[in-house]
C-alpha positions as CSV (number, residue, x, y, z in Angstrom):
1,X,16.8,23.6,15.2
2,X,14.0,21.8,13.4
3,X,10.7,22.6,14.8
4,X,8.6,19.5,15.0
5,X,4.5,18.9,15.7
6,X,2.9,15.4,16.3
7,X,-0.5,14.6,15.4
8,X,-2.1,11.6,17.0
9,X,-5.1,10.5,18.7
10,X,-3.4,8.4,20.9
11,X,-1.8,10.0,23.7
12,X,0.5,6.9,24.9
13,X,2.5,7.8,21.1
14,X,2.4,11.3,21.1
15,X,3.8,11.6,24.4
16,X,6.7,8.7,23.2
17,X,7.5,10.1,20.2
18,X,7.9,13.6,21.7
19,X,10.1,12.3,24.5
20,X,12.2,10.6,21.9
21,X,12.3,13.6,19.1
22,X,13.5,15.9,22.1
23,X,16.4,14.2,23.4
24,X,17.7,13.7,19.5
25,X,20.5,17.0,18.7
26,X,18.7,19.6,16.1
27,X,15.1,18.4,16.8
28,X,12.4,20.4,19.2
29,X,8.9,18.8,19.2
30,X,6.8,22.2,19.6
31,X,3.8,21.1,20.7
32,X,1.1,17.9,20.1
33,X,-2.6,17.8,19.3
34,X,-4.9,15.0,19.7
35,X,-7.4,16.3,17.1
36,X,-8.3,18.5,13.9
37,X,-9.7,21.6,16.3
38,X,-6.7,21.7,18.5
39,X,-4.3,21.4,15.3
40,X,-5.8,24.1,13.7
41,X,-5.6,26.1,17.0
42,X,-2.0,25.3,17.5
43,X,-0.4,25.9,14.1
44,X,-2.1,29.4,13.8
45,X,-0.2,29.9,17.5
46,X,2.7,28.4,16.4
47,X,3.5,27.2,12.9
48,X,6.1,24.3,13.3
49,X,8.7,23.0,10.6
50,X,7.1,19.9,10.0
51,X,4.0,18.1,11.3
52,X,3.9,14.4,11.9
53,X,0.5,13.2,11.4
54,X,-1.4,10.3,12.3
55,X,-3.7,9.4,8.6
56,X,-6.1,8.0,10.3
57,X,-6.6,10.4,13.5
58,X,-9.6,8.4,15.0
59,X,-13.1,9.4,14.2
60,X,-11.3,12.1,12.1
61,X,-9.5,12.5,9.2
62,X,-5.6,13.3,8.7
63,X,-6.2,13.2,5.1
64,X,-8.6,15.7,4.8
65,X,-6.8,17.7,7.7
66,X,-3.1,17.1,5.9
67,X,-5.3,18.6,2.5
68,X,-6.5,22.4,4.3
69,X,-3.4,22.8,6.3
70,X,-0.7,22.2,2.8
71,X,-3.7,24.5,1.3
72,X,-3.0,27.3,3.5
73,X,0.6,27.1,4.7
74,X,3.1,26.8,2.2
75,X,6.2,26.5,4.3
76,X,4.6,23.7,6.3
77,X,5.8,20.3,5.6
78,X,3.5,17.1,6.6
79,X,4.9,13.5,7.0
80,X,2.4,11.1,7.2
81,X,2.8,8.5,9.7
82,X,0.6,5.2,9.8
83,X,-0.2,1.5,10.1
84,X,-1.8,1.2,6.7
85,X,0.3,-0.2,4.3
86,X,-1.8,0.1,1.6
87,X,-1.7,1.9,-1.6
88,X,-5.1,3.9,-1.2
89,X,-3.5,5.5,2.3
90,X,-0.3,6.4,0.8
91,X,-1.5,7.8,-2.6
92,X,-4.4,9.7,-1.1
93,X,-2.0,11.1,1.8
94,X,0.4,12.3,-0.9
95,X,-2.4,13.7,-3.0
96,X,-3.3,15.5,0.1
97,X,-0.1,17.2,0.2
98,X,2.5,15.6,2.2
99,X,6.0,15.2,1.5
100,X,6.8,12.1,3.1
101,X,4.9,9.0,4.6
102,X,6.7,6.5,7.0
103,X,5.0,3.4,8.7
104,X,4.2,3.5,12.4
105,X,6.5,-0.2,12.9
106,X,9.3,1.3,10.5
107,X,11.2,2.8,13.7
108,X,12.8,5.8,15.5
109,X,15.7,5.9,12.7
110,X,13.6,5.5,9.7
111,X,11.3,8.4,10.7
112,X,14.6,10.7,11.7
113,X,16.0,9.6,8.2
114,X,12.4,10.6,6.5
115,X,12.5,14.2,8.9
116,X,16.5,15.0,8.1
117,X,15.7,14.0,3.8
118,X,12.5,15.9,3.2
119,X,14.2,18.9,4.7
120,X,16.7,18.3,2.2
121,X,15.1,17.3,-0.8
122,X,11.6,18.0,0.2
123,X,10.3,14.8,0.4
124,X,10.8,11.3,1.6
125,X,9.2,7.8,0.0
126,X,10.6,4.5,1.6
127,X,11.2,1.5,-1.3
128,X,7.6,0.6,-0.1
129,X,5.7,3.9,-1.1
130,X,8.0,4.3,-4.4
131,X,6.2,1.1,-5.5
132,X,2.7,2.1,-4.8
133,X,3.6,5.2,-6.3
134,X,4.7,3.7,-9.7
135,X,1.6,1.3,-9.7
136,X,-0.6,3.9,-9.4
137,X,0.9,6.3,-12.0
138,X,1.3,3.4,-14.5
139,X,-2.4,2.2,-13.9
140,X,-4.7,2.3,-16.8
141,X,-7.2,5.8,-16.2
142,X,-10.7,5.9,-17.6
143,X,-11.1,8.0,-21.0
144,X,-13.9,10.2,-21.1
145,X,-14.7,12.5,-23.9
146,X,-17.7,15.1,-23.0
147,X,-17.2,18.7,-23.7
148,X,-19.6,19.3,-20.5
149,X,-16.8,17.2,-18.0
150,X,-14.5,19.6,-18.6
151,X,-15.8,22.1,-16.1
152,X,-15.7,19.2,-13.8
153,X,-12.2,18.9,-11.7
154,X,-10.5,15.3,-10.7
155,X,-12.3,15.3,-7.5
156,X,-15.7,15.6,-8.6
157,X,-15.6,13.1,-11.1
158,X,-14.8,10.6,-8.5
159,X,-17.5,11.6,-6.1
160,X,-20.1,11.6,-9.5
161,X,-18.7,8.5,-10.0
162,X,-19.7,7.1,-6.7
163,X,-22.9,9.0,-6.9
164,X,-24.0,6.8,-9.7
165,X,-23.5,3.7,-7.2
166,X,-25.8,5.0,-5.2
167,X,-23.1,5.4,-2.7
168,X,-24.1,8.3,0.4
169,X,-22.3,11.2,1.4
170,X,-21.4,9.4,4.4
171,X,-19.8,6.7,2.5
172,X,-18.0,9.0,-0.3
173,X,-16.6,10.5,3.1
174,X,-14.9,7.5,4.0
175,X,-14.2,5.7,0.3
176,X,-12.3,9.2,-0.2
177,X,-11.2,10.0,3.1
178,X,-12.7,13.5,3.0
179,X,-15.6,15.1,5.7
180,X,-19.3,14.5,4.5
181,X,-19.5,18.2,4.3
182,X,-16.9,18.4,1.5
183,X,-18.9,15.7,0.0
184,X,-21.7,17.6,0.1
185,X,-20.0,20.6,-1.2
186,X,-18.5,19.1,-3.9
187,X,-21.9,18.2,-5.1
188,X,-23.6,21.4,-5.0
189,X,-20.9,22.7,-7.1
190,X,-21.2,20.1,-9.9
191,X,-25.2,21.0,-9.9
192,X,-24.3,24.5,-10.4
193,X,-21.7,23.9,-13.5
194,X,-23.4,21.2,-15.2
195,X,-27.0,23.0,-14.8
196,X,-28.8,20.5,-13.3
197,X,-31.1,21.1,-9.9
198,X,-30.1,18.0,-7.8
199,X,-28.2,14.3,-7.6
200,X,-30.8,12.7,-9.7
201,X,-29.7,14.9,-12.4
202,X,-26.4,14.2,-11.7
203,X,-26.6,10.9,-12.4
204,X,-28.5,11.5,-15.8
205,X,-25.7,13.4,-16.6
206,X,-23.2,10.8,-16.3
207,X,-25.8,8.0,-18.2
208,X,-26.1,10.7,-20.7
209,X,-21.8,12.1,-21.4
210,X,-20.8,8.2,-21.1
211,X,-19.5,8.0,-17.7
212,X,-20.7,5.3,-16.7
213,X,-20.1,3.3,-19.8
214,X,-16.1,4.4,-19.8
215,X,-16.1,3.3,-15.6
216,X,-17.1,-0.5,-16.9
217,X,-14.9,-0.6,-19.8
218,X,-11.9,0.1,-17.4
């Protein structure tokens, strides 16, 4: 019996999609949360086998929420499930950690063919995400040489990058789909490793190593 969790802020779906899953053989839905809180709360209760999740969860985020639970339980996997068909949902969903990402209007079958596969193979990618996967790995990536930007991990550079925009944390948040906070945390570190005492200096830095110079050339 595959136990199943669904993620969603709206209830009208949840309740659905649970009433559907349980009436299919193999398939128990577990229990459903409406928010990141009452996620956290009921996977510590009750880990499940796999966790549908809404990407865009309302005011929250499932990216960021889809990130700290692959973080911290390995046996858990996450299928995203949304309206967004573009490429900066599904590649930042993936990158987040889950093994499969099916469209909301794809239908009942296509999701139990994306739950029964990634249990198989561990993941699932519809024709659809396989294309926005290839474009994004073939897609030209900025080259940077600084000895100093080494310290620095893939993240960071992309919120220093939009730090040099002039870009807040409240708008990193949503460009990136993480919480302010890790925006903000993100940032302290990079002041730490690169030696410098705030954002002002972190945007000096990236004048100074060439970031911002490689960004326009791309």
């Amino acid at each position: 019996m595959t136990k199943i969790a669904i993620v969603d802020d709206h209830k009208m779906f949840r309740d659905g999609m649970a009433f559907v899953l349980d009436n299919e053989e193999g398939y128990e839905v577990v229990w459903t949360a409406e928010s990141t809180q009452e996620t956290l709360e009921c996977v510590e209760k009750d880990e499940p086998n796999i966790i549908l999740m809404d990407v865009s969860l309302g005011p929250e985020n499932g990216i960021e929420l889809t990130r700290m639970l692959a973080d911290k339980y390995e046996k858990l996997t996450i299928i995203g499930l949304s309206m967004h068909h573009e490429e900066q949902y599904i590649i930042k969903m993936i990158e987040g950690g889950a093994k499969g990402y099916v469209l909301k209007d794809a239908g009942i079958e296509e999701l139990k063919k994306a739950i029964n596969i990634v249990q198989n193979l561990g993941y699932y990618y519809s024709d659809h995400v396989m294309n926005s996967l290839v474009s994004h790995i073939n897609s030209p990536k900025p080259v940077i040489d600084s000895q100093d930007q080494n310290v620095l991990t893939e993240r960071e550079m992309e919120i220093l990058h939009l730090v040099t925009e002039e870009l807040s944390n409240a708008d990193i948040s949503k460009k990136l789909f993480i919480s302010p906070r890790t925006v903000e945390t993100h940032k302290r570190n990079m002041i730490s490793k690169l030696n410098v005492k705030n954002s002002i200096g972190l945007v000096r830095f990236a004048f100074e190593s060439g970031i911002i110079a490689s960004k326009q050339a791309t």
